[in-house]
PASEBA-1860 file (N, C-alpha, C; in nm, 3 decimals):
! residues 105
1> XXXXXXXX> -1.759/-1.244/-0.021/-1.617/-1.226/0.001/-1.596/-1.103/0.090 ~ -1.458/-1.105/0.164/-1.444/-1.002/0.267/-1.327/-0.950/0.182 ~ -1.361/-0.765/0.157/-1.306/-0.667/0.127/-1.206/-0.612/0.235 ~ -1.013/-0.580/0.243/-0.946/-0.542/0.395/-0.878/-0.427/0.266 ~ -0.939/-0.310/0.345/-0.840/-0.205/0.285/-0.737/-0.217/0.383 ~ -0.605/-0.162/0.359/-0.485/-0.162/0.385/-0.406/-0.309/0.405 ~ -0.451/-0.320/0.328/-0.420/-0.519/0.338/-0.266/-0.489/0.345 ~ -0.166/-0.456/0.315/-0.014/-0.441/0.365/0.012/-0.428/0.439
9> XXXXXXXX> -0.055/-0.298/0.548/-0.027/-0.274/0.687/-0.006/-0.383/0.766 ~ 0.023/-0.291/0.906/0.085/-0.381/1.028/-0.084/-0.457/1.041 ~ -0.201/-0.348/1.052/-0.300/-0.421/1.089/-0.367/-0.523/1.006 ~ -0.369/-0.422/0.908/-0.436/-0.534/0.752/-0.398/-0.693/0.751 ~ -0.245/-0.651/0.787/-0.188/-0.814/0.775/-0.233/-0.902/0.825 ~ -0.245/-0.834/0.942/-0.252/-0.946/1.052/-0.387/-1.010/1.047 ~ -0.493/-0.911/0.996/-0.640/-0.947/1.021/-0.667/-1.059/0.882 ~ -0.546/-1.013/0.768/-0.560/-1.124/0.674/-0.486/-1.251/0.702
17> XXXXXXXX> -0.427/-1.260/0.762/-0.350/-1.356/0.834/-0.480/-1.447/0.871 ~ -0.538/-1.369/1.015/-0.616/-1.446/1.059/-0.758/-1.478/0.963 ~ -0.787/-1.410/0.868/-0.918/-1.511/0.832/-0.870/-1.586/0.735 ~ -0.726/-1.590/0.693/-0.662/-1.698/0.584/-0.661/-1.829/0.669 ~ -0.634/-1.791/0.777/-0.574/-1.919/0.841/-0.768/-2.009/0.894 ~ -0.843/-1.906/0.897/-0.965/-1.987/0.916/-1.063/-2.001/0.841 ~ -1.019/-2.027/0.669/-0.997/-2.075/0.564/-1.075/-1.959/0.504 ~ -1.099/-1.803/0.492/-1.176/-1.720/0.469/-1.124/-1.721/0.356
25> XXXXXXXX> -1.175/-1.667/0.219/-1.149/-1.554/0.101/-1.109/-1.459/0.115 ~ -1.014/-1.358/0.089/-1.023/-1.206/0.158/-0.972/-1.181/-0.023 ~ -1.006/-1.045/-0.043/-0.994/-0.940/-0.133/-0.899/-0.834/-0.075 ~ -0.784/-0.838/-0.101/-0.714/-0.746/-0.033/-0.633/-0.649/-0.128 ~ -0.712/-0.514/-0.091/-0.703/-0.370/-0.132/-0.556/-0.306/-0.137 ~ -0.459/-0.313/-0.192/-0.317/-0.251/-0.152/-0.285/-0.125/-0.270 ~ -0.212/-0.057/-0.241/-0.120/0.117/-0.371/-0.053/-0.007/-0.443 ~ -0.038/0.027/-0.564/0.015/-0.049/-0.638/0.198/-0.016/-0.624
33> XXXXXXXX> 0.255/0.079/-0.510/0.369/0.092/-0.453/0.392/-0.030/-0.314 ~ 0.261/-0.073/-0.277/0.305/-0.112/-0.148/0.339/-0.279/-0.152 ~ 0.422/-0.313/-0.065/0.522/-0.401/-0.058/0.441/-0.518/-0.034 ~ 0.430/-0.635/-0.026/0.312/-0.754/0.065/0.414/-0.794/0.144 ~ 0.371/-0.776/0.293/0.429/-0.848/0.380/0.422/-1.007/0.336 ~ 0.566/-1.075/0.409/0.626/-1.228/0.349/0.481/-1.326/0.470 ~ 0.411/-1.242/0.540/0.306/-1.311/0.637/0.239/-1.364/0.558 ~ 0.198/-1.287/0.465/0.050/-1.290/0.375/0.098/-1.317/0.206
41> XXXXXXXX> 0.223/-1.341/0.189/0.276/-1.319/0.047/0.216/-1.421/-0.082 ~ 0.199/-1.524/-0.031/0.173/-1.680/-0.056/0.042/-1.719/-0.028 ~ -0.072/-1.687/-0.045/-0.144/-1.701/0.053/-0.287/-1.734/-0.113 ~ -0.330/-1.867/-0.109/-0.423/-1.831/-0.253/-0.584/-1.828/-0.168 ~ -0.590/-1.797/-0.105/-0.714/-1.709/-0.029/-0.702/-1.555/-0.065 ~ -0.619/-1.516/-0.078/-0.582/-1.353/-0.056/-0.617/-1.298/-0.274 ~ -0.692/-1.257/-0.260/-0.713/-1.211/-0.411/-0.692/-1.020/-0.387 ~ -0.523/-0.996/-0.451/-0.496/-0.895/-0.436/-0.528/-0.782/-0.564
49> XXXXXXXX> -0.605/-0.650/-0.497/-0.656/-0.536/-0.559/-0.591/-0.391/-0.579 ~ -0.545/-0.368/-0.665/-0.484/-0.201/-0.641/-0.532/-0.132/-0.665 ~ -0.572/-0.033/-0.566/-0.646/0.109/-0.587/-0.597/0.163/-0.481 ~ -0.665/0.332/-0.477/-0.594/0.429/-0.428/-0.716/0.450/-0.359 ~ -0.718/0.450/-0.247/-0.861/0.437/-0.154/-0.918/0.630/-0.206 ~ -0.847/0.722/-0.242/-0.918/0.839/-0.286/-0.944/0.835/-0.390 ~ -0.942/0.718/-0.484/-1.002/0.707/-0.625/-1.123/0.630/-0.610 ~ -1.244/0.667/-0.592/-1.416/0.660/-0.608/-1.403/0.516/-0.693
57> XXXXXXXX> -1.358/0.567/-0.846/-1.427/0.453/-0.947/-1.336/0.354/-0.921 ~ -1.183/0.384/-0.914/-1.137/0.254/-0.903/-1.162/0.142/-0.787 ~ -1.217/0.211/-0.676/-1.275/0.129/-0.561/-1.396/0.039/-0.596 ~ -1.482/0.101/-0.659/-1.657/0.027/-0.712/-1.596/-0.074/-0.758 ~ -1.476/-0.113/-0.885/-1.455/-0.242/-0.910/-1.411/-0.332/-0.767 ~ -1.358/-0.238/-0.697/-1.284/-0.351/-0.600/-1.429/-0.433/-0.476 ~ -1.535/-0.355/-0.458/-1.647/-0.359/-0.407/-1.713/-0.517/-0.503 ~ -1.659/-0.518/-0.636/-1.786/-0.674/-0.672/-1.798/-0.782/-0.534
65> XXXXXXXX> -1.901/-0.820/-0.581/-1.931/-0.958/-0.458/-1.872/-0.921/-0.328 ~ -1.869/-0.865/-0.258/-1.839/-0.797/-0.147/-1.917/-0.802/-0.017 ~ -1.946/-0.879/0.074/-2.052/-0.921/0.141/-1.974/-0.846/0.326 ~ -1.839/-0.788/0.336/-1.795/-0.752/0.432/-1.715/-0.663/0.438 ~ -1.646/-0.581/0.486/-1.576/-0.466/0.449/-1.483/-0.455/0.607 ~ -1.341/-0.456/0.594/-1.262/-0.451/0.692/-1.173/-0.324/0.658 ~ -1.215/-0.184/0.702/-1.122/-0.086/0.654/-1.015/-0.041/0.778 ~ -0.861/-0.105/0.719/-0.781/-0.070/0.779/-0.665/-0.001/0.735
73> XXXXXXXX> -0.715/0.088/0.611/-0.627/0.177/0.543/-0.615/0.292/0.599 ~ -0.495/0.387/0.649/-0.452/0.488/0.741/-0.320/0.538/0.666 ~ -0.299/0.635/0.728/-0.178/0.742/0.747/-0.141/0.786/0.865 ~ -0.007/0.705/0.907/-0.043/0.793/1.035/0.096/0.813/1.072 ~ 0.088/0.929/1.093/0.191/1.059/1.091/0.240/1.194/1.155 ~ 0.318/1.218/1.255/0.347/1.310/1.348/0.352/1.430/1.309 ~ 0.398/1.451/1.175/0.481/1.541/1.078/0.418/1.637/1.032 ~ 0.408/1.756/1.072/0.309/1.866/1.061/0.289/1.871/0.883
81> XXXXXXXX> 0.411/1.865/0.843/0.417/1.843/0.675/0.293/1.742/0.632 ~ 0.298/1.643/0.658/0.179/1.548/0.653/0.015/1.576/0.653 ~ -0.020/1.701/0.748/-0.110/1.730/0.784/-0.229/1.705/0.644 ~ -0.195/1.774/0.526/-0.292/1.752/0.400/-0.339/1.638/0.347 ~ -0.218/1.588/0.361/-0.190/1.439/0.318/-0.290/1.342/0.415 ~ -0.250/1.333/0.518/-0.341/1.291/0.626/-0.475/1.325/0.628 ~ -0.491/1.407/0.635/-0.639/1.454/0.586/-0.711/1.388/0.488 ~ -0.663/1.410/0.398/-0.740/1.348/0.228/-0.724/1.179/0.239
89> XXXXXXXX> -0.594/1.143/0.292/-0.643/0.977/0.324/-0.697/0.927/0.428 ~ -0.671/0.987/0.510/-0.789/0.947/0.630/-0.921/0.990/0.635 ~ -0.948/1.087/0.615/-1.122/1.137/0.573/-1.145/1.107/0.483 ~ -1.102/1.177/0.305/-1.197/1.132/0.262/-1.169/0.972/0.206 ~ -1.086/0.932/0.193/-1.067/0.790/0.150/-1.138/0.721/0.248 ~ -1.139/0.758/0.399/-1.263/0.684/0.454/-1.397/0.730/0.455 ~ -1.451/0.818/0.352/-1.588/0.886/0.353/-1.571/0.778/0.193 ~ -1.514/0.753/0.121/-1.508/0.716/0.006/-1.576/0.506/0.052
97> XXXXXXXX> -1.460/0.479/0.115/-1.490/0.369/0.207/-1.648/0.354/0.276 ~ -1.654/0.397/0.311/-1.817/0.429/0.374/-1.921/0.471/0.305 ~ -1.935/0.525/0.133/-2.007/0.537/0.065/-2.023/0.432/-0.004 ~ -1.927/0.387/-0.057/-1.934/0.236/-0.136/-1.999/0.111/-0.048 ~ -1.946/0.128/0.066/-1.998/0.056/0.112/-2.169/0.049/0.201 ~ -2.223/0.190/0.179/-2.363/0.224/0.182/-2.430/0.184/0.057 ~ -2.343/0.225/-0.084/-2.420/0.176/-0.183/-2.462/0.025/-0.238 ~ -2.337/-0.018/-0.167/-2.341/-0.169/-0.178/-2.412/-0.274/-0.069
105> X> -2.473/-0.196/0.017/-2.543/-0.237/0.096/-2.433/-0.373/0.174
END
């Protein structure tokens, strides 16, 4: 099965869009705040996951049977205020992303 962090996003969507439509499985990673676009809403290919891409353990469950990894989870933000914030989800949630997915070969 193919793992899409930011499965809500503008990009996530779309990339689940397209392997729904070419009959893929996807596992899709979303905050248990975020909305499902009406693209992808309906969709029984789409097996939806909530975790917080800076939470380690809650990710390893989302990793079972996991044979691909599409990370398109971001922050992205002009807003000098943001700067921390941005940081911790874009690094390490993608150092978090990239370990699991070393361990999981």
């Amino acid at each position: 099965m193919i793992l899409v962090t930011g499965a809500t996003g503008f990009l996530g969507a779309e990339l689940i869009h397209q392997l729904t439509g070419q009959g893929t499985a996807v596992r899709a990673l979303k905050r248990g705040s975020s909305v499902i676009p009406a693209l992808i809403k309906e969709n029984s290919l789409i097996e939806w996951f909530e975790a917080d891409i800076n939470d380690f353990s809650a990710l390893e469950d989302a990793f079972e049977d996991i044979d691909k990894v599409y990370h398109c989870a971001a922050l992205v933000s002009f807003d000098p205020a943001d700067k921390t914030k941005l940081l911790n989800i874009n690094i390490e949630g993608t150092s978090n992303i990239v370990n699991l997915c070393a361990v999981n070969n």
